[in-house]
N, C-alpha and C positions, 0 to 999 in steps of 0.2 A: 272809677273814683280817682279823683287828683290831690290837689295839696289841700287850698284853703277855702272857705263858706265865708256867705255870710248874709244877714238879711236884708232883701228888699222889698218895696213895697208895690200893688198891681195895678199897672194904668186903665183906668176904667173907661177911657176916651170910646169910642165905636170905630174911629178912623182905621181905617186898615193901611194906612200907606208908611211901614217899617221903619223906615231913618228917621221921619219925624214924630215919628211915636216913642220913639228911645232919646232922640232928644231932647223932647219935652219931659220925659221920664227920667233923662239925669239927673236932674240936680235931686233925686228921691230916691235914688240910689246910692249903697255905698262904693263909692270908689275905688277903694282901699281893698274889696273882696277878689275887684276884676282883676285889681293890680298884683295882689299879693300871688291870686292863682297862678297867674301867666307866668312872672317871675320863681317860679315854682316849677312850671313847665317848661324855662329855658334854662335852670339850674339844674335841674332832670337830665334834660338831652345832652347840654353841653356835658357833665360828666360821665353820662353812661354811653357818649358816643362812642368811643372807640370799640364800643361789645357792638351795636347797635350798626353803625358802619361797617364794620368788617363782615358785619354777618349778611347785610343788603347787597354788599358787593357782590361776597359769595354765591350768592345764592341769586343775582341778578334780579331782588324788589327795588334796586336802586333804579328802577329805568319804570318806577312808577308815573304817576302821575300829579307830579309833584304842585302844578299850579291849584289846581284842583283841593289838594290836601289841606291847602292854604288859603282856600275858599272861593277861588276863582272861578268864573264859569260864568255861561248864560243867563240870562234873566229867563225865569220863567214867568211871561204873561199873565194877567190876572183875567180874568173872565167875572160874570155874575154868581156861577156856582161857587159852592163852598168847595176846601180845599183841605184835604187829609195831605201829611207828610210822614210815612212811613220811613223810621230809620231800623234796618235789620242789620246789623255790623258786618255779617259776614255769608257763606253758603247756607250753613244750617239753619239760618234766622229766615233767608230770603225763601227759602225752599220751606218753611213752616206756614209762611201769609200767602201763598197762592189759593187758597179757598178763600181766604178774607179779602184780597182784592179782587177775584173775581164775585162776593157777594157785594162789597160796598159801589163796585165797577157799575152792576147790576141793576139796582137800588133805586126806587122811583125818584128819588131827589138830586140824582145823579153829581155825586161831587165830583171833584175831580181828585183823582191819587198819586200823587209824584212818592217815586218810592227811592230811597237814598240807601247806599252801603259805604263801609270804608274802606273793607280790605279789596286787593285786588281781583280776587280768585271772586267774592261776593258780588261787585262792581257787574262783573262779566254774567257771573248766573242772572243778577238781576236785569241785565240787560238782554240776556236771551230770553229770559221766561219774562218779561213785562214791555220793553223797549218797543214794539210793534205799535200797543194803545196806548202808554202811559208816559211820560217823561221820568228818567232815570238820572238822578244824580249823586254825586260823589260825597260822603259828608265828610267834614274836614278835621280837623285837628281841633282842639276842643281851646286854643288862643282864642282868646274875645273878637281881635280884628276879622279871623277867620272864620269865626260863627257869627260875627254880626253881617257880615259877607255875603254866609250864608243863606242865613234869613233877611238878609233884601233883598237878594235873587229868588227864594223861593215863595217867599211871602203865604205861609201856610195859616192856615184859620183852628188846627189841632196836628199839635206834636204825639205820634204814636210811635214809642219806642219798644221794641221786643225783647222780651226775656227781660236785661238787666244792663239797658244801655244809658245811663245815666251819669250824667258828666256836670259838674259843676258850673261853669259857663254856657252850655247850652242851657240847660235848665233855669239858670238866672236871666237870660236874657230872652227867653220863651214867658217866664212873667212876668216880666218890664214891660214888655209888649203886650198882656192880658191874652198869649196863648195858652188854653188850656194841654195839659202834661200827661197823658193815658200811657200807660204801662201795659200792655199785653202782653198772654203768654208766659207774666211777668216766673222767673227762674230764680232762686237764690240761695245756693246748696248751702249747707252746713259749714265748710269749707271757707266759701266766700263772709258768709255770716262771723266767723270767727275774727276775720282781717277787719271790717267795718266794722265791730263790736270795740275792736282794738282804737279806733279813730272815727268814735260814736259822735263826740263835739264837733269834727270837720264835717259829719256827712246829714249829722240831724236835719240840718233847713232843705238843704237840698233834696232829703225826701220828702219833707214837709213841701215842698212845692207841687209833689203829683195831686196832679186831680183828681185821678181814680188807680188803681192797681187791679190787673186783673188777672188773678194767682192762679198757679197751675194745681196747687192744693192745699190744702189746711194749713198741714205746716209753712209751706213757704209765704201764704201770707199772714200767718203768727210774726215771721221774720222780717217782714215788710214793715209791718205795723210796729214793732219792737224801734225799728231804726228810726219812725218816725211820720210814714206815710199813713195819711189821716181816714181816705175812703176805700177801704181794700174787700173788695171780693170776688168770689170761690168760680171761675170759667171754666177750669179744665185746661187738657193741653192741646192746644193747636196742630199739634204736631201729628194727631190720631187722628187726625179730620186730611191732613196733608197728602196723604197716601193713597194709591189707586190700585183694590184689589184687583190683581189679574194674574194670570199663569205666562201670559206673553210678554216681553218688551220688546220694542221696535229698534231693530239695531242688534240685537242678540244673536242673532243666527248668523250675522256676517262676523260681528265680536268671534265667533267659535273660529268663522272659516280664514279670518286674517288670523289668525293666531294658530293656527291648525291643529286645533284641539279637536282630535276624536271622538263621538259619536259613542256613548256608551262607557265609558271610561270615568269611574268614577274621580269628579271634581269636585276641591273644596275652595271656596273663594272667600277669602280673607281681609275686610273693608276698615281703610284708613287706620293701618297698624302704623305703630311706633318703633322705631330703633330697637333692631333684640328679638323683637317678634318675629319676623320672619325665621330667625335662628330656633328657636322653637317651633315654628310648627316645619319649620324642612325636617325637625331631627322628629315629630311626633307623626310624619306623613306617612300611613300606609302604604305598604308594599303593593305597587300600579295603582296607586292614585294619583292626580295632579294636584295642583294648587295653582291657584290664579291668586296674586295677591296686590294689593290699591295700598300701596303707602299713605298715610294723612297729607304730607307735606312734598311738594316737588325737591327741596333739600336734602330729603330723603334717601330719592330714590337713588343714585349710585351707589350709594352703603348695602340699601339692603341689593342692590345686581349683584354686588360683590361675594354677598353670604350665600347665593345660590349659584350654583356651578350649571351652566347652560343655560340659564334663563335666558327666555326670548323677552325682547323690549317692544312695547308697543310701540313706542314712542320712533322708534326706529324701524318701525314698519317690517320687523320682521315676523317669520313662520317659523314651527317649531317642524323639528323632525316627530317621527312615531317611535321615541326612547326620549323626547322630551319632557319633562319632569313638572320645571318651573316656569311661570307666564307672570310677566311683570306689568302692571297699569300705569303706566307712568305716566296718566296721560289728565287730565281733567273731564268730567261731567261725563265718564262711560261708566262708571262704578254700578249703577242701575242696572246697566246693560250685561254687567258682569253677574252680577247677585243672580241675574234671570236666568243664567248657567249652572247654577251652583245645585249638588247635592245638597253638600251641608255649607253653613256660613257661618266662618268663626270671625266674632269682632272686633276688631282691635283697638288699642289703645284701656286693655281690661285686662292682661297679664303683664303690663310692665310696668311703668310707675307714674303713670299717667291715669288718668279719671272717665275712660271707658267714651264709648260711640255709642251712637241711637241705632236701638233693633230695630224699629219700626218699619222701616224700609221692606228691609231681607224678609221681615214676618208674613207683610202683608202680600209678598211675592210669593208664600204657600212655600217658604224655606224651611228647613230646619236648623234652628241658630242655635249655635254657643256662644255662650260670653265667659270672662272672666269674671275674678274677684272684686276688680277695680272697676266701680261703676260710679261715684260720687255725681258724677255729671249729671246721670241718667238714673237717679237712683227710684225716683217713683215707677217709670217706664221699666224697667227692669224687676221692680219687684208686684206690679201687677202682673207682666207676662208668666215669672215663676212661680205665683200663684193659681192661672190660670193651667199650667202646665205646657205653656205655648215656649219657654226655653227654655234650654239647658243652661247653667251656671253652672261651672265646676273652677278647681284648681288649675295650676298649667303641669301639676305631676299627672292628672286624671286626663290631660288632652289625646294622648296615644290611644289609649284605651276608647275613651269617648267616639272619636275618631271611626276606628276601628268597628266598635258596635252599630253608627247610626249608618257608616256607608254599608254597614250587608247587610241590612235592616229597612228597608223601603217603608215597610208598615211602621216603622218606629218613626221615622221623619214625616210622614204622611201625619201621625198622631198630635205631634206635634207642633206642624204647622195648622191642623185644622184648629187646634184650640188656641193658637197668636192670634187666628184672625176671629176668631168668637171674641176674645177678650178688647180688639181693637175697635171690633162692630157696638159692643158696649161702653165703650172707652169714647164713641164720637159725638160730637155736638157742640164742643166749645166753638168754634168758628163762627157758629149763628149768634152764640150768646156774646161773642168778642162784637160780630158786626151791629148788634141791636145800640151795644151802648156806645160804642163810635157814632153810629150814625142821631142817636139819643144828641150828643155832648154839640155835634153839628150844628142841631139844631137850635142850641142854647146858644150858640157863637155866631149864627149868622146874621 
């Protein structure tokens, strides 16, 4: 969400050729919404640069891909197929549509799927897991120049955004054009609802532009509908369809042996924790166990080397001795590979003051998970599994203990994983119902 809204009206032309379809769509537009937004969004940057810069530098996002951001790039080709445009922001969005674009992929009408991310870390997954079949592009900064940019190079036939990626100027300038606006997977915790509640007159049209929503559950499209979006219904989450039950992952056994991790030795792996958490679970770690632990963020990772005394770095290619303790991730897109190691998997970003990670993963790996208190992110996903009995939730005073019971307990993690993945096997099928009305909405647009 950004500064300013406002309404316009939808060219009903059939022409599909972008620049001059918004051309002829100016003067039925207001001007005044594109203007105000933008200038919103350089009053933004310019003073929140100096938090904003210093922190890219730090942390080396400055050596992103800057033309790109700003909407630059290739033309993507038009063909006679119709043309889906997948935007997933980031890893967790890109890694949720892999069943949905290998079903639309599929699909006797064969559209075509260019699937777009913003962040860097997303950019990169989507280009490993799609890049081969699909065309992969960067979406931009949500300036008018840069999203009109972007939509004359990509020239899509339906905008499909995931979770809750929805931006004033894209959205306005997707129905100037008579793109239709599909929301899947669509996400929007209590949390976020509070903030948009707060600045209900800025974001009202803007939701009123989706053409369909497609909610992870009851309440969250209550939530939708509330803000404004007109046709919302019940899919389910993508993210239970996303996952591949198995006991093996490929790459695991070498994961153990660069890292030289023993055989036998009870390990806990600890995925996409936040600042602090490490320090908790080094002081809640069993006496001979390890911990393998995947910070969230690459900025991260020298704070928490620092809080663990001998920790081996992946990143650094090194091997632990047999009195090593601590195993650091520090690296991108092995975390799977890690989980596949694990006795137990405690989750991060759920005991410190942040809004919890997705079990989903670790579960369907026939793990035994713990989570914390702090789940807002993940709060449907988390409270079917602890329903199901397929996780543990406890406090971070309960982690020692917790800890301690499930490693000398085989049958208690075993119990536990069998009923994550009972609840996930009943939990699956959104995918089909997301692909029926994409490929539905297609067909109205072609």
């Amino acid at each position: 969400m950004a500064c300013s809204d406002g309404e316009e009206s939808q060219v009903t032309d059939d022409e599909r050729t972008p620049r001059s379809v918004v051309e002829r769509a100016a003067p039925r537009v207001k001007r005044s919404a594109f203007v105000l937004t933008d200038l919103c969004y350089f009053a933004a940057a310019l003073l929140t640069s100096p938090i904003w810069l210093t922190r890219m530098i730090a942390t080396g996002k400055i050596k992103t891909d800057w033309s790109a951001r700003f909407g630059d790039g290739a033309i993507v080709p038009r063909t006679e197929r119709s043309r889906v445009l997948i935007h997933a922001v980031s890893v967790g969005e890109v890694n949720a549509i892999r069943g949905l674009v290998e079903r639309l992929a599929a699909d006797r009408a064969r559209p075509e799927v260019v699937i777009s991310a913003m962040t860097d870390t997303g950019f990169a997954r989507a280009t490993s897991l799609f890049g081969e079949k699909h065309t992969v592009v960067r979406t931009p900064f949500d300036f008018t120049f840069a999203q009109r940019a972007w939509f004359d190079r990509v020239m899509p036939d339906l905008l499909v955004l995931v979770e809750l990626e929805l931006w004033p100027n894209m959205t306005r300038l997707a129905a100037a054009r008579g793109i239709p606006i599909c929301v899947v997977n669509g996400r929007l915790s209590e949390r976020s609802m509070r903030r948009y509640r707060r600045a209900r007159w800025f974001v009202k049209n803007m939701f009123a532009r989706i053409t369909v929503v497609l909610a992870q559950s009851r309440a969250i499209a209550d939530r939708f509908g509330e803000l404004g979006a007109e046709e919302v219904l019940l899919s389910g989450n993508m993210k239970w369809d996303s996952v591949a039950m198995t006991d093996e992952v490929a790459g695991s056994a070498q994961l153990r042996e660069d890292f030289g991790i023993p055989k036998g030795v009870p390990l806990v792996v600890a995925g996409s924790t936040e600042p602090g958490e490490e320090v908790l679970l080094r002081d809640a770690l069993p006496a001979g166990a390890r911990l393998l632990i995947a910070p969230r963020k690459p900025e991260w990772f020298d704070g928490v080397a620092a809080n663990l005394p001998g920790c081996v770095r992946r990143s650094k290619k090194e091997r632990g001795a047999d009195d090593t303790r601590f195993y650091l991730l520090d690296t991108i897109g092995e975390l799977r590979m890690a989980y596949a190691l694990a006795d137990v998997v405690v989750m991060g970003r759920s005991f410190g003051k942040l809004y919890g990670s997705d079990p989903i993963e670790p579960a369907s790996l026939a793990k035994a998970v713990i989570i914390g208190p702090r789940v807002a992110d993940f709060r449907d996903v988390v409270e079917t599994l602890v329903k199901a009995g397929g996780i543990r939730q406890i406090e971070a005073a309960q982690l020692p203990s917790t800890l301690t019971e499930l490693l000398a307990d085989p049958r208690a993690r075993a119990m536990i994983a069998m009923k994550a993945r009972e609840a996930i096997r009943r939990e699956q099928g959104a995918t089909a119902r997301t692909a029926e009305v994409i490929l539905a909405l297609l067909t109205t647009t072609g």
